[in-house]
C-alpha positions in Angstrom: -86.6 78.3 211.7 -85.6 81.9 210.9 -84.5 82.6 214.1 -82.1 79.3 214.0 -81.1 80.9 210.9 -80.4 84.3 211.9 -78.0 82.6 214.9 -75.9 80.5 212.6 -74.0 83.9 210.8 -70.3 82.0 212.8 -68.9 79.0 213.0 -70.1 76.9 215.8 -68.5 74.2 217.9 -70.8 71.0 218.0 -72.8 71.8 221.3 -73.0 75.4 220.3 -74.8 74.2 216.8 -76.6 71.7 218.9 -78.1 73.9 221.6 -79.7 75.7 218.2 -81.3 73.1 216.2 -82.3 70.9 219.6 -85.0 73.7 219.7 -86.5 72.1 217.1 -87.4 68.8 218.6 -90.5 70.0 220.4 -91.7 70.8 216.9 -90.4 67.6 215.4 -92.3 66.4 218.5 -93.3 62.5 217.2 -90.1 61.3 219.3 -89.1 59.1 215.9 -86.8 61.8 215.1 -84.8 64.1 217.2 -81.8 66.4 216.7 -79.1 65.2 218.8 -75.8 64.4 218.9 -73.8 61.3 218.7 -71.9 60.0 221.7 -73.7 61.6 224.2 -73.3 58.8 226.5 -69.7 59.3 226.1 -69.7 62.5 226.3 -70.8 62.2 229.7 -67.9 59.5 230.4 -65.3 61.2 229.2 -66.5 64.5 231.3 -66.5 62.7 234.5 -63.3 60.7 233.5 -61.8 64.2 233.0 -62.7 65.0 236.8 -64.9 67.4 235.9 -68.2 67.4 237.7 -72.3 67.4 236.6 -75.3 68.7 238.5 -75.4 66.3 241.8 -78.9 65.2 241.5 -81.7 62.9 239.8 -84.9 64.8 239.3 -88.3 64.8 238.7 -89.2 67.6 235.9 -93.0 68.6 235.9 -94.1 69.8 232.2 -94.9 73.0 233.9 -90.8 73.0 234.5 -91.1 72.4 238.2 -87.8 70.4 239.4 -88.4 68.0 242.8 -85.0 66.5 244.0 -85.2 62.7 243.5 -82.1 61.3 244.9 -78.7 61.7 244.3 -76.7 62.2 241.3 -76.3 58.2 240.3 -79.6 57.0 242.5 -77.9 57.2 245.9 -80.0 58.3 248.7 -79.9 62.4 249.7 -81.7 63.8 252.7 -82.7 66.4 249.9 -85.1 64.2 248.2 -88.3 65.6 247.9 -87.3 69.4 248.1 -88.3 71.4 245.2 -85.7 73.4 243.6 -86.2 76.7 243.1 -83.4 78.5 242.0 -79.9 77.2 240.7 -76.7 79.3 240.3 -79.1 82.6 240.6 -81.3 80.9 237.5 -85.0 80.6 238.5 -85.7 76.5 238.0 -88.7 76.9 235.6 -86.6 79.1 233.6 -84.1 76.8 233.5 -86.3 73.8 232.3 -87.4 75.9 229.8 -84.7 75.8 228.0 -84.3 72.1 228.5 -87.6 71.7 227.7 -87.4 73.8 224.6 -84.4 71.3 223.0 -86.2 67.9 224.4 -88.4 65.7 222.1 -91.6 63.8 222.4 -95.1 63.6 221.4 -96.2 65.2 224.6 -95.7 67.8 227.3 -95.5 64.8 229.8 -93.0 62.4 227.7 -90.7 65.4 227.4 -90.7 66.5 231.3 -89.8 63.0 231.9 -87.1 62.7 229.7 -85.7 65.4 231.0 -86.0 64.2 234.1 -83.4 61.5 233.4 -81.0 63.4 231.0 -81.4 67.0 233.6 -78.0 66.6 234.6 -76.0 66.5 231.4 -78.3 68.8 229.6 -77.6 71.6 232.5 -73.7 71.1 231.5 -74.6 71.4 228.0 -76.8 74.5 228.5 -74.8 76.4 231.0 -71.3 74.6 232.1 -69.8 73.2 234.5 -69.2 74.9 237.3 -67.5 73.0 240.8 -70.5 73.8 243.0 -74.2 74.8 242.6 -75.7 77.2 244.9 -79.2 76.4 245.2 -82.6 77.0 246.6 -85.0 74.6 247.5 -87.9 74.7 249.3 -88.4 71.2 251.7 -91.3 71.0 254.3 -92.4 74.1 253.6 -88.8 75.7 254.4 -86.6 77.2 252.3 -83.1 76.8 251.9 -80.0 78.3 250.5 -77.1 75.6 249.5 -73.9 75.2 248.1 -73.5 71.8 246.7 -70.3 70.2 245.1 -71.2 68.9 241.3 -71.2 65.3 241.1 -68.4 62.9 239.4 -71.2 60.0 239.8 -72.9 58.5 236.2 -76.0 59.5 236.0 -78.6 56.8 236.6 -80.0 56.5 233.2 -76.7 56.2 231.3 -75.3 53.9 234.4 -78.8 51.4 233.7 -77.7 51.0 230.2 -74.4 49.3 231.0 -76.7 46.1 232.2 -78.6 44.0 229.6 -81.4 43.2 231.7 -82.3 46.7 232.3 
């Protein structure tokens, strides 16, 4: 709590304040109560509706902070699925879910790698921006690979599930 303390000597735009006090959920941790935001779902709309672009994949986060490509951004297929990622925009992975790791809730390690498997994409844009493309490196079949990928303008698969009842 201090150092959240120490970081809010300026005013703060509402993701700025956010990416602060989110690092309290791990602590919070019972995944009744969690410091969010409200209209994150839109957010996400209007960001895309905008024509700006999210990271273009669904993955599979490891509480460890291993990231495993599992389709496309949206649930489409990718010939990608399976590879690990190991680096993205010069960032290693694991350091990378750290910090998303570090602002998720839930009662345990697993709970939280698995909600952030299904919010990764937004919470990248949230932590670090936006950018058009994502150079990555992945490891698939035992080779590893260095790619430049266009961000996505597809819904993520979680928030795009929500629009149907029976889901």
């Amino acid at each position: 709590v201090k150092v959240i303390a120490a970081r809010l000597d300026h005013p703060m735009t509402r993701d700025e304040a956010w990416r602060e006090f989110a690092t309290l959920n791990p602590v919070l941790a019972d995944a009744h109560l969690s410091v969010g935001f409200a209209g994150r779902r839109g957010d996400v709309k209007a960001h895309l509706a905008a024509g700006r672009r999210l990271f273009p994949f669904e993955v599979i986060a490891t509480p460890s902070g291993e990231l495993t490509i599992r389709a496309a951004l949206g649930g489409g297929a990718t010939p990608l699925q399976g590879a690990r990622i190991l680096q993205i925009d010069g960032r290693d992975a694991r350091a990378v879910m750290g910090k998303v790791l570090a602002r998720m809730h839930g009662e345990t390690a697993g709970l939280r790698a698995n909600l952030a498997s299904s919010r990764f994409a937004p919470m990248y844009w949230k932590l670090y921006g936006e950018p058009e493309a994502f150079d990555l490196v992945l490891l698939q079949g035992g080779r590893r690979q260095v790619l430049r990928v266009p961000g996505s303008r597809d819904l993520p698969a979680a928030i795009a599930a929500e629009a149907d009842f029976s889901r």
